[in-house]
C-alpha positions in Angstrom: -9.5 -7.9 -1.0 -6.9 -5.7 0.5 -6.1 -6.1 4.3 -7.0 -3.3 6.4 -3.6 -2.1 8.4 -3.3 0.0 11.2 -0.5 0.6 13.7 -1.6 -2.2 15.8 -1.2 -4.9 12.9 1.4 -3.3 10.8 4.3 -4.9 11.6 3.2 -8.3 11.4 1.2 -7.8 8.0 3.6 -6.2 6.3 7.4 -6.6 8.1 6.3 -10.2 8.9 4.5 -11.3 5.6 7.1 -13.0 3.6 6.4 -11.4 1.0 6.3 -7.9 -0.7 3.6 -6.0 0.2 2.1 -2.5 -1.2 0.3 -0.7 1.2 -1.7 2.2 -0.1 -1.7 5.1 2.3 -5.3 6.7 2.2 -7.9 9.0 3.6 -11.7 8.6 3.5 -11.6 12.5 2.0 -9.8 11.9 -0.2 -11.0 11.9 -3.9 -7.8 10.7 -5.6 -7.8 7.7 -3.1 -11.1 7.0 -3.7 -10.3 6.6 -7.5 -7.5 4.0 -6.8 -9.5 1.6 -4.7 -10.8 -0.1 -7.2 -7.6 -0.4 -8.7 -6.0 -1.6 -5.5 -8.6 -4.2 -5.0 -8.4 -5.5 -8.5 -4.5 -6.0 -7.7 -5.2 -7.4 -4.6 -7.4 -10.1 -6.1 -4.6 -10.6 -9.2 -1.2 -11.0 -6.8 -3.6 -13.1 -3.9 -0.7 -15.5 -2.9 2.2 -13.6 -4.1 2.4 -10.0 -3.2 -0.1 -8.9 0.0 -1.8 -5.6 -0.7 -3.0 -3.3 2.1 -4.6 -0.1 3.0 -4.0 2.5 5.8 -5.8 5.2 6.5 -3.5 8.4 7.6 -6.1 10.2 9.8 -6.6 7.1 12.0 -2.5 6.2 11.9 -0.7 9.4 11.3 2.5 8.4 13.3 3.5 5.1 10.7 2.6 8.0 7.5 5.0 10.0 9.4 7.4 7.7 9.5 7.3 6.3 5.9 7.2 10.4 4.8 3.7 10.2 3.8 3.1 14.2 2.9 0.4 13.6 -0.1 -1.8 11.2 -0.4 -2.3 8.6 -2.2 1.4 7.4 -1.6 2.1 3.4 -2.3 4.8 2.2 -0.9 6.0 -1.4 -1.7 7.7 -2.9 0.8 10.3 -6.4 1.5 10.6 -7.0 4.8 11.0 -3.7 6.7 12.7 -2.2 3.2 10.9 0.1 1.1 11.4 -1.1 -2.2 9.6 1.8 -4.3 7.3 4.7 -3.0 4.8 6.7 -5.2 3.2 9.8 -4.9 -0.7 10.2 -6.5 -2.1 8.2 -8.5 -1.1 5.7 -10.6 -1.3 3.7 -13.5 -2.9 -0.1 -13.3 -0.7 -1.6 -15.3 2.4 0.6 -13.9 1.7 -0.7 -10.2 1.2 -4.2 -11.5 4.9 -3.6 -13.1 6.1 -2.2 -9.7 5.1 -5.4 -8.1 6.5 -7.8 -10.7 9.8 -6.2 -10.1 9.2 -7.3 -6.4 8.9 -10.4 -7.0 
C-alpha cells in the first residue's frame, strides 16, 4: 500500500528512506489521479522492499508541490535521496513507471 506523505513526514519517508521512492502528487478532484491509484498501489505492492511508493495530496501540502514544480497533476516524481531522479507529468503507463523504477534501482 502506498504511504501517505505530507509535509510533516516527508523528509524522513522519502529523503531518509534508503531507497528510491515515487511519490505521486494528487488531489481528491482529480479524475486523472483517481485513474492511477490503482496503478500506484499495484506498484506499491510489486517494489514492497525495494523502491517505497507514496502519495501527497497538493491541496493539503501545496508548499512541498511548489517546491518540486508541481503545476499539473498527476506528476510522479522518483526520487534518491533528496535527488529527483525522473518527474512525469499525467498519466502514465504501468509498465512505463515500473521501467522508471527499475532504472532506479
Amino acid at each position: 500500500m502506498a504511504l501517505v506523505l505530507t509535509g510533516d513526514n516527508f523528509e524522513k519517508e522519502v529523503y531518509e528512506a534508503g531507497m528510491p521512492v515515487l511519490v505521486d502528487f494528487y488531489a481528491d478532484w482529480c479524475g486523472p489521479c483517481k485513474a492511477m491509484g490503482p496503478v500506484v498501489e499495484a506498484l506499491a505492492g510489486e517494489y514492497e522492499g525495494k523502491v517505497k511508493v507514496g502519495k501527497i495530496n497538493v491541496d493539503n501540502d501545496p508548499d512541498i508541490a511548489m517546491q518540486y514544480g508541481v503545476r499539473s497533476i498527476p506528476t510522479f516524481i522518483v526520487f534518491k535521496g533528496r535527488d529527483v531522479q525522473k518527474k512525469l507529468v499525467g498519466t502514465q503507463d504501468k509498465k512505463f513507471l515500473a521501467g522508471v523504477l527499475d532504472e532506479a534501482l
